[in-house]
C-alpha positions in Angstrom: 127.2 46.6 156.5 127.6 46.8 160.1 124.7 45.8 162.6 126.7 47.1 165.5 128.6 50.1 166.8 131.0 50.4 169.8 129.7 52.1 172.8 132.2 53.6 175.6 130.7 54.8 179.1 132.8 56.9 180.8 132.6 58.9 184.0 135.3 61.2 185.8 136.4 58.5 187.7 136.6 55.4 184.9 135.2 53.6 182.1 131.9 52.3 183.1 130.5 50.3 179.9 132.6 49.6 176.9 131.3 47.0 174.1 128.8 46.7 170.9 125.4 48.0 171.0 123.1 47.6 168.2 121.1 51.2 169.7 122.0 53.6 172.7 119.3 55.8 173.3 120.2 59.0 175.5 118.4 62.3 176.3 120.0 65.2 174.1 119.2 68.8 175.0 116.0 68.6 172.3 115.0 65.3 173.2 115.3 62.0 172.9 118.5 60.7 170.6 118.6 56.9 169.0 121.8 56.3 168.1 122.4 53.3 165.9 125.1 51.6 163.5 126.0 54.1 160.4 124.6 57.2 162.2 125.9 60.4 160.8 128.4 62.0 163.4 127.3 64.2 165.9 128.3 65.9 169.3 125.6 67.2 171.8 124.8 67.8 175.0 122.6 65.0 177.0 120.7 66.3 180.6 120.5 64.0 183.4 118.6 60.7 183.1 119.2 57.6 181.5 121.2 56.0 178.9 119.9 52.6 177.6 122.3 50.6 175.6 120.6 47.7 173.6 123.5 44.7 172.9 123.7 42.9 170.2 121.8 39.5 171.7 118.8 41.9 172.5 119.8 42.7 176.2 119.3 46.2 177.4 121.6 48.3 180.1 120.2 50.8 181.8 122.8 54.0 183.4 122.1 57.0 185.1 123.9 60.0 183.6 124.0 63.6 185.4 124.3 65.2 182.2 127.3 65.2 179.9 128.3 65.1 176.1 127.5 62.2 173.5 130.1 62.1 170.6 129.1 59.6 167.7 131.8 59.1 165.2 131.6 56.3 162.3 132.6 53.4 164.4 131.6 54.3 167.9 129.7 55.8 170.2 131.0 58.0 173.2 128.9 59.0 176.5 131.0 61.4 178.7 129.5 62.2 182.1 130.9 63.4 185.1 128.6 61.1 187.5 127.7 57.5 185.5 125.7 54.6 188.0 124.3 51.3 186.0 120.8 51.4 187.1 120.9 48.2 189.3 123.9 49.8 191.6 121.2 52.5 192.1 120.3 52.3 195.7 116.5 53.4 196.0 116.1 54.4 199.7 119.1 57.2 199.2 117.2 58.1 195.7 113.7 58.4 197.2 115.4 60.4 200.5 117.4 62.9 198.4 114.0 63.2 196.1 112.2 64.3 199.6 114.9 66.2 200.8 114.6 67.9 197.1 111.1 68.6 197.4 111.0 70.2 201.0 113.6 72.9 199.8 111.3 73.7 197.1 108.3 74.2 199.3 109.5 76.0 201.7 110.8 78.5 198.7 114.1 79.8 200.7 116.8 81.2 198.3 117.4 81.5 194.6 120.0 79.2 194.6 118.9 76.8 197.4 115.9 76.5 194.5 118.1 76.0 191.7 119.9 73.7 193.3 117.0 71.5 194.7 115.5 71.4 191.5 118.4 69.9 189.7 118.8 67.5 193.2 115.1 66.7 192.4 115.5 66.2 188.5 118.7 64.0 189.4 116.5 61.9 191.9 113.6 61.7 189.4 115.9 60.3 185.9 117.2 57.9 188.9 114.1 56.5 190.0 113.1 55.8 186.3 116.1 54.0 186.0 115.0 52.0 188.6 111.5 51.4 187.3 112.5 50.4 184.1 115.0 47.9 185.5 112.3 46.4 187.8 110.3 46.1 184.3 112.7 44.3 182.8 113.6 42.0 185.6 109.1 40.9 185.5 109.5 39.6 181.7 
């Protein structure tokens, strides 16, 4: 029996992580997704935030995703996004500006789309700075 399955990262541009994880846990349309060895196939949609992959010596990755698919086959694991970041190339003065910038649109309520668009600016800059926090966690123990 396997302990491990093969995870592949991959954003428009390239591959960003590629390797064995013993869980990758991603946020599906319906909520949260723990993926581990021998999980039954399965393609879904995954919304902005973060994908942690757990390695096999106990390590975990953090990424920022802006949404994409998650195929799981027998033997592997696939993330597909258009945007991928790790979460410690995540620059937090651009995150916490576009999360301001985000949240004057919204109060000043100008157009239905300027909204709409905000509010998926703001969601973006909010998965980000959780990636952030939960790298700065990690880096304390």
């Amino acid at each position: 029996m396997s302990t491990t399955i093969r995870c592949d990262i991959v954003s428009a541009e390239k591959e960003i992580f590629h390797g064995d994880a013993t869980l990758v846990v991603a946020t599906g349309e319906l909520g949260e997704l723990g993926i581990a060895p021998r999980h039954a196939p399965l393609i879904t949609r995954i919304k902005p935030g973060k994908v942690v992959v757990t390695q096999p010596n106990g390590e975990k990755l953090d990424f920022y995703v802006s949404g994409g698919i998650l195929e799981v086959q027998p033997q592997v694991v696939t993330v597909l996004a258009d945007t991928v970041v790790r979460a410690d190339d995540l620059d937090e003065a651009v995150v916490k500006k576009a999360k301001e910038e985000a949240e004057r649109i919204l109060a000043n309520r100008s157009e239905a789309m300027e909204i709409a668009e905000a509010q998926a600016k703001l969601a973006e800059a909010m998965a980000q700075l959780q990636a952030l926090e939960r790298l700065r966690k990690n880096l304390k123990h």
